[in-house]
Phi, psi and omega in degrees: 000327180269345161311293169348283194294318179286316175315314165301341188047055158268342157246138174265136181236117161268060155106017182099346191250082175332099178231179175283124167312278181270166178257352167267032150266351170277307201301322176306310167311272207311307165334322203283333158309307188267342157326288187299339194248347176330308177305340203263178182299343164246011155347310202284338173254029146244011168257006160313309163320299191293344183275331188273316166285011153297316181264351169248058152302013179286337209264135175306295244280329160300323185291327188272003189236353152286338183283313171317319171293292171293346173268342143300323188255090201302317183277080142211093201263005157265324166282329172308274167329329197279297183298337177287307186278028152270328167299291198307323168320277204311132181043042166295345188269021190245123180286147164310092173335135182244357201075347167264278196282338226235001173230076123271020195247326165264340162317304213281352201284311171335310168270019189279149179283124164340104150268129169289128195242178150316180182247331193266114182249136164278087155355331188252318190263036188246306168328294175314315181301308169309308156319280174326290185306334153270346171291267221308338161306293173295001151297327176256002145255002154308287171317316182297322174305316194284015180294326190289331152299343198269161188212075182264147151253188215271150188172120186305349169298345216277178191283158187301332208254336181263322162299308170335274209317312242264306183304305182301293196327302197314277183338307179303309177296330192269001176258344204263301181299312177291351175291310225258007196241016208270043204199330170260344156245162224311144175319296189318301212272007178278308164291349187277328182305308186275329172330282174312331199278326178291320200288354163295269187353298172302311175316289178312309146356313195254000169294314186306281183321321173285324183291320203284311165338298185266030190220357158355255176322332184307276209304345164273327144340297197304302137327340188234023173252358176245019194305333197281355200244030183231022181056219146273043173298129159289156174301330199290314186308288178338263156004289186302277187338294191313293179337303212273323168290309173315329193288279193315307177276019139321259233305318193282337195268329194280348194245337168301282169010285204277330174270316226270311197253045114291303168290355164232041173229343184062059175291312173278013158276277169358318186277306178319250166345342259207291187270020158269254213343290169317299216280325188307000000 
């Protein structure tokens, strides 16, 4: 069995010493372990497990084995459910993007009034600043490797970059369910499953909008404190350039958006099926 198993390349042997060739063939065993096992007299304290990684989806390694778990386990319309009302959680305090009321700050940047900056900038602590500012990038790519270890659940202290994660798993797993189920389960809870996963969506959208709202000035501060390393560029030119990048990651996060949780909602399976019925 374990050539077999080595042949294949779901195990690896380093020196006698076995591991999983990929690692969600691991995360896949284990689904199948609690698949196999729900039933018996300690069932209740794996689907505790299983209720408790619904609420640390921050974790790769939870998210893949729920995922797995639900495409296995017909009956788990309790983890299901768990995860939908862990979506109603993230940026509730954020209204559902309208597209509207919630970009009218860029419509308006054309007409914003000129802020006055020094004329004089200090080169060295503008340098300095520049330094600082790619140590922190690699430092936060560093943490991404290292994302899979980390295991939080949801909480309004947490930073805006951790509601994203913790809000995209949601998305990603409950798009995963109506994918792999979209003909079995019950109407109510099939509608309730895409409710969240769009009305998340937006909420982030407008989270998204809001932060590109409030970093206006950052960004321009930022870019005209580097005015001296801008040649003969005018405030005004500057000014435009900022304006004009801000405007384009609008555009890309609200239509990124508007493409992204269709498609991880399985929208277009949905239709599809939805008209061979009409048609039957």
């Amino acid at each position: 069995m374990l050539e077999d198993l080595e042949h294949s390349r779901i195990l690896l042997n380093v020196d006698g010493n076995y591991s999983f060739a990929y690692r969600h063939l691991f995360y896949y065993f284990v689904a199948r372990y609690y698949k196999d096992n729900l039933d018996r007299p300690d069932g209740g304290t794996l689907r505790q497990e299983l209720a408790t990684m619904a609420d640390y989806l921050s974790s790769d390694e939870y998210s893949a084995v729920l995922m797995f778990v639900v495409y296995f386990a017909r009956d788990s319309s309790g983890i299901i459910k768990k995860i939908v009302n862990n979506s109603k959680l993230i940026f509730k305090g954020e209204d559902a993007s309208d597209l509207d009321s919630d970009v009218k700050f860029l419509n308006q940047i054309p007409d914003q009034a000129n802020h006055e900056f020094p004329e004089e900038v200090d080169l060295e602590a503008s340098r300095k600043e520049r330094r600082e500012f790619r140590d922190r990038v690699d430092r936060i790519g560093q943490r991404m490797i290292e994302r899979e270890r980390r295991k939080f659940a949801y909480g309004e202290d947490l930073s805006d970059k951790d509601k994203f994660d913790l809000a995209h798993q949601n998305i990603e797993l409950l798009g995963q369910v109506i994918r792999n189920f979209p003909g079995s389960l019950p109407g109510p809870e099939k509608l309730e499953i895409l409710e969240s996963c769009y009305l998340l969506g937006l909420r982030m959208t407008r989270a998204v909008l809001r932060l590109l709202e409030s970093s206006i000035p950052i960004y321009r501060e930022a870019i005209l404190k580097a005015r001296k390393e801008l040649e003969t560029a005018t405030f005004e030119e500057i000014r435009k350039e900022v304006d004009s990048l801000l405007v384009v990651l609008a555009r890309i996060c609200a239509l990124g958006s508007i493409k992204k949780y269709p498609a991880a909602s399985a929208l277009p399976t949905l239709r599809r099926r939805t008209t061979r019925l009409s048609y039957a």
